[in-house]
LUMTOR-173610 format. One record per atom (N, C-alpha, C): atom name; x, y, z; residue in three letters; residue number from 1. Coordinates in steps of 0.05 Angstrom, whole numbers. Layout:
BEGIN
 atom     xx     yy     zz rest  nr
   CA      X      Y      Z  ALA NUM
...
This chain:
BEGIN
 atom     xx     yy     zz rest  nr
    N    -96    -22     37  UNK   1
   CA   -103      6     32  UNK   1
    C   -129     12     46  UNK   1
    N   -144     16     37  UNK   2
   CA   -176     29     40  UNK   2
    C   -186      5     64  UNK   2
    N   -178    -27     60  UNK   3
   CA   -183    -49     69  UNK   3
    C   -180    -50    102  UNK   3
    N   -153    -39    101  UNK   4
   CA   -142    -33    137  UNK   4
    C   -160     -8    151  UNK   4
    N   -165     17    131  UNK   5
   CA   -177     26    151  UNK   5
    C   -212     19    140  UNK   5
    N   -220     -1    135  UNK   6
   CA   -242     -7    135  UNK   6
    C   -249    -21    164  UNK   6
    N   -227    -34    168  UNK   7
   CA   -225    -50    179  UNK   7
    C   -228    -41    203  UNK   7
    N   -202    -18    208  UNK   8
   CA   -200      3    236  UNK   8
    C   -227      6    246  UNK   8
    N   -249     14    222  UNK   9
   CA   -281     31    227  UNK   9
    C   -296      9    230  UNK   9
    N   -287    -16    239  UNK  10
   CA   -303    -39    250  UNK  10
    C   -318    -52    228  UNK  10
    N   -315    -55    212  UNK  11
   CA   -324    -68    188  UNK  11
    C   -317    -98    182  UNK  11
    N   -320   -117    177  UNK  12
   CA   -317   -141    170  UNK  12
    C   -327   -144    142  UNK  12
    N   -306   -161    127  UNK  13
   CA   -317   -166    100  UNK  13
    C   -334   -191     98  UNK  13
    N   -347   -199     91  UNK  14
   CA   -373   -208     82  UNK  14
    C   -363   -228     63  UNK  14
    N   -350   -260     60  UNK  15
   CA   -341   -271     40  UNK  15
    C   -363   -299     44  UNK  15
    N   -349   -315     20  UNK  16
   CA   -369   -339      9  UNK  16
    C   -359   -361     36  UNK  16
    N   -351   -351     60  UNK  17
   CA   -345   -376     79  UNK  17
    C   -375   -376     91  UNK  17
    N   -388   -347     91  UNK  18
   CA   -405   -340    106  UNK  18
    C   -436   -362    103  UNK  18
    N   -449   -372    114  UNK  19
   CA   -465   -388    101  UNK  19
    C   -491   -368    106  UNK  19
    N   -519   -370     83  UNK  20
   CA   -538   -346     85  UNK  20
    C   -551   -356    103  UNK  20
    N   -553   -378    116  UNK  21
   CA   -567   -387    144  UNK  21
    C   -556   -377    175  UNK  21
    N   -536   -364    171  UNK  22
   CA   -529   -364    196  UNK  22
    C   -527   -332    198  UNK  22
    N   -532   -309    178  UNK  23
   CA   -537   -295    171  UNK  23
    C   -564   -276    167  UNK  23
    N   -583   -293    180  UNK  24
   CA   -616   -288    180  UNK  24
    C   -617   -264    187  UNK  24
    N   -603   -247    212  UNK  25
   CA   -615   -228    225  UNK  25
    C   -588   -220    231  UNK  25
    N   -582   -191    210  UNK  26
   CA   -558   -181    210  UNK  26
    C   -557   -158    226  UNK  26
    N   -584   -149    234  UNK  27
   CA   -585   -127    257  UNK  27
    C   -578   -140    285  UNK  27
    N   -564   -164    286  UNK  28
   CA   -560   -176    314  UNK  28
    C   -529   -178    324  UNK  28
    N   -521   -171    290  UNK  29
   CA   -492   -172    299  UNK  29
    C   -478   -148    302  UNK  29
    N   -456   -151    325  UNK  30
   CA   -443   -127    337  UNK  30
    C   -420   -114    297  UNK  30
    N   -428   -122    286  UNK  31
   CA   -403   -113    268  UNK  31
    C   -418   -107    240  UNK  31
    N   -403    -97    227  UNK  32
   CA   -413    -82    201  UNK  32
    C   -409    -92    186  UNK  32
    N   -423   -113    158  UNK  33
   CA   -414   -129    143  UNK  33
    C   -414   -115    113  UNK  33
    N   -396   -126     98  UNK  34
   CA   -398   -105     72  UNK  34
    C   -391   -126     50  UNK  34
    N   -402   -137     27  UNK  35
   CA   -386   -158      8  UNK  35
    C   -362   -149    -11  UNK  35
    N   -351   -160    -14  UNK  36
   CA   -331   -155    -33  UNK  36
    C   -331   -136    -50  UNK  36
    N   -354   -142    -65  UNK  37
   CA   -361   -109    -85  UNK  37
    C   -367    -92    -73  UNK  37
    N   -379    -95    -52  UNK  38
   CA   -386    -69    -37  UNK  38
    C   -357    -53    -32  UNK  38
    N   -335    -65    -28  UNK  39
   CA   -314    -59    -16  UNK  39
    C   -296    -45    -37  UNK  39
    N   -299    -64    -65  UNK  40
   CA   -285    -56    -89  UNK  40
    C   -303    -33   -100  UNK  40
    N   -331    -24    -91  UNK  41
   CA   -341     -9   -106  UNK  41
    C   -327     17    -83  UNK  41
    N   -327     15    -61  UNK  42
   CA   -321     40    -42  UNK  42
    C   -290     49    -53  UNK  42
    N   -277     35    -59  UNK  43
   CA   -244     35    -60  UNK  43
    C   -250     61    -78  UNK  43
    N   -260     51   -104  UNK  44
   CA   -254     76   -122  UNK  44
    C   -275     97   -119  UNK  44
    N   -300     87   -102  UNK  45
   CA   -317    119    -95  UNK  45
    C   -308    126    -71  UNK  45
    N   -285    120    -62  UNK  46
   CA   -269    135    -38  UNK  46
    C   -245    161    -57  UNK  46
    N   -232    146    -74  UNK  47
   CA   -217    154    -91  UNK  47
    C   -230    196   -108  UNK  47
    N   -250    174   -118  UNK  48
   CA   -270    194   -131  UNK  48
    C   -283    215   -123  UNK  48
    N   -297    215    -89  UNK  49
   CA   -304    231    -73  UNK  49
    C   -283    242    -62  UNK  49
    N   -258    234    -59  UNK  50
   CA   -227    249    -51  UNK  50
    C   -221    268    -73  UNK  50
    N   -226    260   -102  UNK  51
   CA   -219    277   -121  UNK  51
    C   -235    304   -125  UNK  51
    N   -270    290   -120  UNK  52
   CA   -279    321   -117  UNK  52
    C   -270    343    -93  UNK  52
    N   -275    325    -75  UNK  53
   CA   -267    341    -45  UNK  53
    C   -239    372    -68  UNK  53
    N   -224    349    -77  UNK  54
   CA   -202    365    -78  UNK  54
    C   -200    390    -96  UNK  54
    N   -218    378   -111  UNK  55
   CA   -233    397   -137  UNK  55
    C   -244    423   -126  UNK  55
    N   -264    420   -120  UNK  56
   CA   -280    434   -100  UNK  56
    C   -262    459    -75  UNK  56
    N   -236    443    -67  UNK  57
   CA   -222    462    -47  UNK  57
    C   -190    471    -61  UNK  57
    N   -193    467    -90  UNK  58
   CA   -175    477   -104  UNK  58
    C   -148    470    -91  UNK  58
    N   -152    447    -84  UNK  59
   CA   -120    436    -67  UNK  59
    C   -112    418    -98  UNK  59
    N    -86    438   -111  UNK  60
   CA    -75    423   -129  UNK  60
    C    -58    400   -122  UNK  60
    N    -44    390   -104  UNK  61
   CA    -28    379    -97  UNK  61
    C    -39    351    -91  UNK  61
    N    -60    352    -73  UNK  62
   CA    -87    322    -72  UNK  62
    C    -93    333    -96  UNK  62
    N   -100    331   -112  UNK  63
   CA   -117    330   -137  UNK  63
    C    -93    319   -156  UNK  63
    N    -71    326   -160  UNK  64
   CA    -48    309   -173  UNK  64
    C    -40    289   -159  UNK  64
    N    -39    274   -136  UNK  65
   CA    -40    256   -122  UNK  65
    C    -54    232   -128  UNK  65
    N    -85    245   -128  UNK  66
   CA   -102    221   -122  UNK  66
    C   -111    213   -153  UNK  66
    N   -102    237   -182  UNK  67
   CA   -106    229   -195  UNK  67
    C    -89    212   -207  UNK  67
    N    -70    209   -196  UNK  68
   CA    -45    195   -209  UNK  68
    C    -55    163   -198  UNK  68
    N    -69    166   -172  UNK  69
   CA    -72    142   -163  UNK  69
    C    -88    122   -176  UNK  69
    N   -110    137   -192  UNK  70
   CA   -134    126   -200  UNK  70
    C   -123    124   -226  UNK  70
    N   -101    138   -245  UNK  71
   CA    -96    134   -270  UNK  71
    C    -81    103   -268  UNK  71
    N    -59     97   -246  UNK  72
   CA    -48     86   -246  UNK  72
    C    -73     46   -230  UNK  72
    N    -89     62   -220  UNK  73
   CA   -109     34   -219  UNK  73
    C   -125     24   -233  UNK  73
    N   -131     45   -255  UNK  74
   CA   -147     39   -289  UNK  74
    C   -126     20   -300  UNK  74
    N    -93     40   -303  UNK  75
   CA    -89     15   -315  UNK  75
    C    -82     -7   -315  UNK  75
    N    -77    -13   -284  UNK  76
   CA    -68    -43   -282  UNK  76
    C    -90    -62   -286  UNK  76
    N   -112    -45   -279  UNK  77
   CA   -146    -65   -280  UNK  77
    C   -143    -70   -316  UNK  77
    N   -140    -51   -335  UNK  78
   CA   -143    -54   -361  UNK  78
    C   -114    -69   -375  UNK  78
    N    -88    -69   -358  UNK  79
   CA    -74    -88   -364  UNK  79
    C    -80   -109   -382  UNK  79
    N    -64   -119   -400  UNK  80
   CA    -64   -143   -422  UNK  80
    C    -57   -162   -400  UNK  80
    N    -80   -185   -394  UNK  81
   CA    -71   -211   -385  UNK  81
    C    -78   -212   -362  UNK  81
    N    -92   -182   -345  UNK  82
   CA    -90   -182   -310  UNK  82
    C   -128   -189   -305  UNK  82
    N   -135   -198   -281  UNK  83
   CA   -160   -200   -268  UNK  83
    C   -177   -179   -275  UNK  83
    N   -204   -183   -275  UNK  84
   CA   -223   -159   -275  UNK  84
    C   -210   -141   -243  UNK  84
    N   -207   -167   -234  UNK  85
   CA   -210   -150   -195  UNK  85
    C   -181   -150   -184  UNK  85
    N   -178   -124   -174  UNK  86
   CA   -141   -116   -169  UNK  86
    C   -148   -121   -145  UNK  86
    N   -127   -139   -132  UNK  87
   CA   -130   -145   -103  UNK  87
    C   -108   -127    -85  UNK  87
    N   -112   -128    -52  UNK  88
   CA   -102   -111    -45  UNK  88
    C    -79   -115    -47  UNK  88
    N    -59   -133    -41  UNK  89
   CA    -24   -134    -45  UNK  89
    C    -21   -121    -68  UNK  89
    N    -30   -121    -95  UNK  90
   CA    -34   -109   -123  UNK  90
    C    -35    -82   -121  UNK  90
    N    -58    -65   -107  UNK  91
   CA    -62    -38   -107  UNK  91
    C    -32    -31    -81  UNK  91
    N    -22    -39    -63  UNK  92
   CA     -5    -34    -41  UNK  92
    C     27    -30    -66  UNK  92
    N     30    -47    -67  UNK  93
   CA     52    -50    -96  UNK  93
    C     50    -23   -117  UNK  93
    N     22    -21   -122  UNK  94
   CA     15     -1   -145  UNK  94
    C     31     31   -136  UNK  94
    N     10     32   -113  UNK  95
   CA     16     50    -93  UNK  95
    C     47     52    -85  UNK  95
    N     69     34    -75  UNK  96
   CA     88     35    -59  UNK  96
    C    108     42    -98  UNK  96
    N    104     34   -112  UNK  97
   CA    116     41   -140  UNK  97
    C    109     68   -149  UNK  97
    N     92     75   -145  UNK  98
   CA     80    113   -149  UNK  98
    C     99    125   -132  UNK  98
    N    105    124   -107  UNK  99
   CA    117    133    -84  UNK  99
    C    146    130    -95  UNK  99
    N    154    106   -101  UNK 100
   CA    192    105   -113  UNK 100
    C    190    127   -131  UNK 100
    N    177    127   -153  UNK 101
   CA    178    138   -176  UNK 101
    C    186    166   -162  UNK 101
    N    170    181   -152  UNK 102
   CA    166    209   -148  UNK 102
    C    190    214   -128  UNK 102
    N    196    189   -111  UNK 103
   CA    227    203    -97  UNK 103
    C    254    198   -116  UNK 103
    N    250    182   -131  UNK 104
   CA    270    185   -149  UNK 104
    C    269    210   -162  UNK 104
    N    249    223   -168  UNK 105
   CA    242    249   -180  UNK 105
    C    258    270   -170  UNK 105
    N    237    270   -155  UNK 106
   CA    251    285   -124  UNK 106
    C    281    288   -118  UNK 106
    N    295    264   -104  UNK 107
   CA    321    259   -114  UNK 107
    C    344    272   -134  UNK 107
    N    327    274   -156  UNK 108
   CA    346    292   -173  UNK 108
    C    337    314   -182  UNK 108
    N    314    322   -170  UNK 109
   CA    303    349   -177  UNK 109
    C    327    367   -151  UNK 109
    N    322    361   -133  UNK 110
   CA    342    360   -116  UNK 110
    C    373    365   -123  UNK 110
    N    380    344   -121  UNK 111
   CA    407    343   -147  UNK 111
    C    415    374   -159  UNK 111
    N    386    379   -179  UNK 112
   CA    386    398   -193  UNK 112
    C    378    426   -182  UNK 112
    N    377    423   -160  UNK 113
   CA    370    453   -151  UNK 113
    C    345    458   -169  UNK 113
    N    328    441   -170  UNK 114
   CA    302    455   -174  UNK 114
    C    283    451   -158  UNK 114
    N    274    469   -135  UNK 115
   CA    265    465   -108  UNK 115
    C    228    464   -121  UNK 115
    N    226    478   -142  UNK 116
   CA    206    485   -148  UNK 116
    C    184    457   -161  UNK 116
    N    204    433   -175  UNK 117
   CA    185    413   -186  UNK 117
    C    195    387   -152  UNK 117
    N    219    396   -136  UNK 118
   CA    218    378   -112  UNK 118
    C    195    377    -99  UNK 118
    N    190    401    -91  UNK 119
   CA    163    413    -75  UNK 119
    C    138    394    -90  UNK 119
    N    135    395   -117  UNK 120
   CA    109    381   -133  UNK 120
    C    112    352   -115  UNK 120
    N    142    342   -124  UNK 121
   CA    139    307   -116  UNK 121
    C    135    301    -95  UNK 121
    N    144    321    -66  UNK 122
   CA    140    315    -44  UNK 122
    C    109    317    -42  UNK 122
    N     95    334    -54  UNK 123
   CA     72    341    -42  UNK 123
    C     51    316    -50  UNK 123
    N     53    305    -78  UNK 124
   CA     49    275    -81  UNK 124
    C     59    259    -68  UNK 124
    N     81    249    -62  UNK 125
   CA     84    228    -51  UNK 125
    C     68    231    -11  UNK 125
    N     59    259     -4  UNK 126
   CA     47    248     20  UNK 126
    C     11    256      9  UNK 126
    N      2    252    -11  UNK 127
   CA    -13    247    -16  UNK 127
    C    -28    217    -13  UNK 127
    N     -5    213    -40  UNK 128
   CA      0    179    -42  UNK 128
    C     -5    163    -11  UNK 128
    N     20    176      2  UNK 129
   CA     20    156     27  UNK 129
    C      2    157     45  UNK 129
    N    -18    171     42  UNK 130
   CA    -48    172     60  UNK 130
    C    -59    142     60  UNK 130
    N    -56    138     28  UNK 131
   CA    -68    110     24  UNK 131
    C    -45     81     36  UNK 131
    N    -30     83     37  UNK 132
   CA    -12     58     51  UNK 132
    C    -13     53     81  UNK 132
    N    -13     38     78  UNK 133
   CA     -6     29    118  UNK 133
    C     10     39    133  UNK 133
    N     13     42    157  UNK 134
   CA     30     57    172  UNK 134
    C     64     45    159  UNK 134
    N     89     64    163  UNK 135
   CA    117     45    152  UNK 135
    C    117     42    174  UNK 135
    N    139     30    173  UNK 136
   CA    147     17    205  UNK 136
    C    178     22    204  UNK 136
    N    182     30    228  UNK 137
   CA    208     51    230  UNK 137
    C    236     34    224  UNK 137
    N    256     37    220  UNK 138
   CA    280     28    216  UNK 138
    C    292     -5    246  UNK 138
    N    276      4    269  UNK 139
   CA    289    -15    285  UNK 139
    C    268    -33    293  UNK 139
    N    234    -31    282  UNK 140
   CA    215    -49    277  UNK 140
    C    217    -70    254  UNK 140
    N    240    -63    227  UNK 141
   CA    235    -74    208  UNK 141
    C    269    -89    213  UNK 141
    N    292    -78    233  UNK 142
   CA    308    -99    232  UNK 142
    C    291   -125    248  UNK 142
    N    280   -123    282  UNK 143
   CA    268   -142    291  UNK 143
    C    257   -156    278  UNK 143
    N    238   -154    256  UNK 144
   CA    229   -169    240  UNK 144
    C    244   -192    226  UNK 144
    N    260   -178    210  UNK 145
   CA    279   -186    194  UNK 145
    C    299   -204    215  UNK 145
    N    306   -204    238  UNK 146
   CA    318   -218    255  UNK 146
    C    298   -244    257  UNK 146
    N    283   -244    257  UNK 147
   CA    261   -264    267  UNK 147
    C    250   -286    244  UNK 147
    N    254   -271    210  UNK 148
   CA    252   -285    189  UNK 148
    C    284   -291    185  UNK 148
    N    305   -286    192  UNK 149
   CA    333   -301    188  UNK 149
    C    332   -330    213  UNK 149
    N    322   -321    235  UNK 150
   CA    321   -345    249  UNK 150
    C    303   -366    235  UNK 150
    N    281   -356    229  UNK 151
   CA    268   -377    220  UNK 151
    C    274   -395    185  UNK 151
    N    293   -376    171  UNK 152
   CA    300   -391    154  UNK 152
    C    322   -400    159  UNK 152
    N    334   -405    178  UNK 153
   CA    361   -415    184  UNK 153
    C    397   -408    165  UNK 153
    N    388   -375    160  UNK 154
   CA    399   -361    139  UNK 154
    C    429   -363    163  UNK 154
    N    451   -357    144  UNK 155
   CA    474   -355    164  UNK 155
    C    494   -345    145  UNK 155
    N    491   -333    122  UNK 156
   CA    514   -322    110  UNK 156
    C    501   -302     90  UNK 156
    N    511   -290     74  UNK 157
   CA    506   -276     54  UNK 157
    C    491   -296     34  UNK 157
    N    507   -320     27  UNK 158
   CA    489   -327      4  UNK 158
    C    471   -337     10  UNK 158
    N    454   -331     23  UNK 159
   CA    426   -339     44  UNK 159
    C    415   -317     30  UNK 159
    N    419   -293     19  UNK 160
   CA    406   -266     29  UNK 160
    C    383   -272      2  UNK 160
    N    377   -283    -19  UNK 161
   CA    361   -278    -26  UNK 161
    C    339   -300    -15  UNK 161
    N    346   -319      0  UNK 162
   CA    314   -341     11  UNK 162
    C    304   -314     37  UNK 162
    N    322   -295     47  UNK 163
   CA    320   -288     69  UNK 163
    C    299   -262     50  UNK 163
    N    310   -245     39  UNK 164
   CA    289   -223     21  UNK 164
    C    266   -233     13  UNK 164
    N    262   -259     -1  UNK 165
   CA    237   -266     -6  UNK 165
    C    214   -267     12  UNK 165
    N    227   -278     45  UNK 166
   CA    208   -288     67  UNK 166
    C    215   -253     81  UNK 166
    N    227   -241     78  UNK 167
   CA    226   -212     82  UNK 167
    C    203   -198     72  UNK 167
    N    207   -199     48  UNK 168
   CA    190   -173     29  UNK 168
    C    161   -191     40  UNK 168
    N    154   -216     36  UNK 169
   CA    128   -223     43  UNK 169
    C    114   -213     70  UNK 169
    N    133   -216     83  UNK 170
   CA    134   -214    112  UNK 170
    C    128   -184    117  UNK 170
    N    140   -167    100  UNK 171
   CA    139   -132    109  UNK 171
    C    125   -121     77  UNK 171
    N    109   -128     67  UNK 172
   CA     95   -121     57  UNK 172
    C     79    -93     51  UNK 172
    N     80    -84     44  UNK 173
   CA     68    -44     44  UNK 173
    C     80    -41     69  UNK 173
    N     92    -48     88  UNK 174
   CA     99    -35    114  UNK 174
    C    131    -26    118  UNK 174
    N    142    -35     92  UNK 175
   CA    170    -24     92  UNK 175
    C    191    -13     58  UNK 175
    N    203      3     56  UNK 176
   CA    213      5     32  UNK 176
    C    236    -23     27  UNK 176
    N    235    -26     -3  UNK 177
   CA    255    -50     -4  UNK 177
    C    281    -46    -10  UNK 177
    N    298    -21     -6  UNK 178
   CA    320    -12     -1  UNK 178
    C    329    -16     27  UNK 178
    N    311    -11     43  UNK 179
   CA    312     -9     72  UNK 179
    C    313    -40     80  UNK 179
    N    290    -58     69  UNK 180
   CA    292    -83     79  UNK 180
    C    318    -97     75  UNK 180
    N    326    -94     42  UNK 181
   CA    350   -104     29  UNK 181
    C    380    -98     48  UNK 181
    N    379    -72     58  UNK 182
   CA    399    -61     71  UNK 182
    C    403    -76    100  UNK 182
    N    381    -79    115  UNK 183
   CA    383    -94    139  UNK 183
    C    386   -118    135  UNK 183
    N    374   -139    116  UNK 184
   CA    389   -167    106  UNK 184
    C    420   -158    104  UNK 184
    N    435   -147     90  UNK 185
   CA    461   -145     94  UNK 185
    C    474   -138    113  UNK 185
    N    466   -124    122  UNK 186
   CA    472   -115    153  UNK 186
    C    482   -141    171  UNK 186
    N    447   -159    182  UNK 187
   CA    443   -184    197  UNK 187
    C    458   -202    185  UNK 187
    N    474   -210    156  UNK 188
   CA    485   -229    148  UNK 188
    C    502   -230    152  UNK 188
    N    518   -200    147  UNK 189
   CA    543   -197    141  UNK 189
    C    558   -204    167  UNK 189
C-alpha cells in the first residue's frame, strides 16, 4: 500500500540490518531513509490527512472510502490474538476484502435496479483502490500463472490447489482470486 508508493518517491526503509556505524553521515546518501515507525506512523497520518482533505472539500464518497479504511485497520490492529503492528500483506488483504465486499454489493444492488446505492459502492470501491497496487490485466496474470504451473510441475486438475497456493503468493494485491482461480482452470484443464 502506502509502502510501494513510498518506495516510487525514493525512500528506503531504514531496518535493524542497518548497522549505526555505517550510517554516520546520512546527508551523504543519495536516498531517503525512514524507520519502520516512521513508516507505520505515515500510513495512518496519510489516511488521516486524506480524511481531512475530504472533510474540508465535502467529497462524500473519499470520506466514506477512506473511513471505512481506517475503521477496518483499527480493527484488525485491536483484533483478539493479532500483533500490535499490521504488516503490509495484512493491510493489502484488508484492503483487497473491503473491495469484494462492496462489489458484491454492488452486484446485487444492480440485480436490483437500485442504481442509486450501486453508484455509493462504486464510488468506494475506487476510493479503496487508490490504496492497492496497480491489478495486473487478465493476460499478465495468465503468464504468470503459466510460469508457477511450470514451476510446480502441475499437470492436471488435481494439481490445482499446490498450483493456487504458489499463485495467490505469487500475485498478491496484484490480482483478484476469482480471476487467478479461473485461469488455474483454464491452464489445467
Amino acid at each position: 500500500m502506502a509502502f510501494n508508493r513510498l518506495r516510487e518517491e525514493g525512500y528506503e526503509l531504514l531496518t535493524m540490518d542497518h548497522q549505526p556505524e555505517q550510517l554516520t553521515d546520512l546527508n551523504s546518501l543519495p536516498i531517503n531513509l525512514i524507520t519502520i515507525n516512521q513508516l507505520k506512523e505515515m500510513i495512518s497520518n496519510t489516511i488521516d490527512q486524506e480524511i481531512k482533505k475530504a472533510m474540508l472539500a465535502k467529497n462524500n464518497a473519499q470520506l466514506r472510502g477512506l473511513r471505512a479504511i481506517k475503521a477496518a485497520l483499527l480493527l484488525a490492529k485491536t483484533e483478539k490474538g493479532s500483533s500490535e503492528e499490521i504488516t503490509e500483506e495484512t493491510e493489502l488483504k484488508i484492503l483487497q476484502k473491503l473491495i469484494k465486499q462492496r462489489r458484491e454489493s454492488a452486484d446485487i444492488y444492480k440485480q436490483q435496479n437500485r442504481e442509486d446505492l450501486y453508484q455509493v459502492e462504486e464510488e468506494e470501491i475506487e476510493v479503496i483502490g487508490q490504496f492497492l497496487p496497480k491489478q495486473l490485466d487478465r493476460a499478465e496474470v495468465a503468464a504468470i500463472i503459466e510460469g508457477v504451473i511450470k514451476q510446480s510441475g502441475a499437470t492436471s486438475v488435481k494439481d490445482m490447489g499446490k498450483v493456487m497456493g504458489m499463485a495467490n503468493a505469487a500475485l498478491a494485491g496484484k490480482a483478484d482470486g476469482k480471476l487467478i482461480a479461473e485461469i488455474v482452470k483454464e491452464k489445467l484443464a
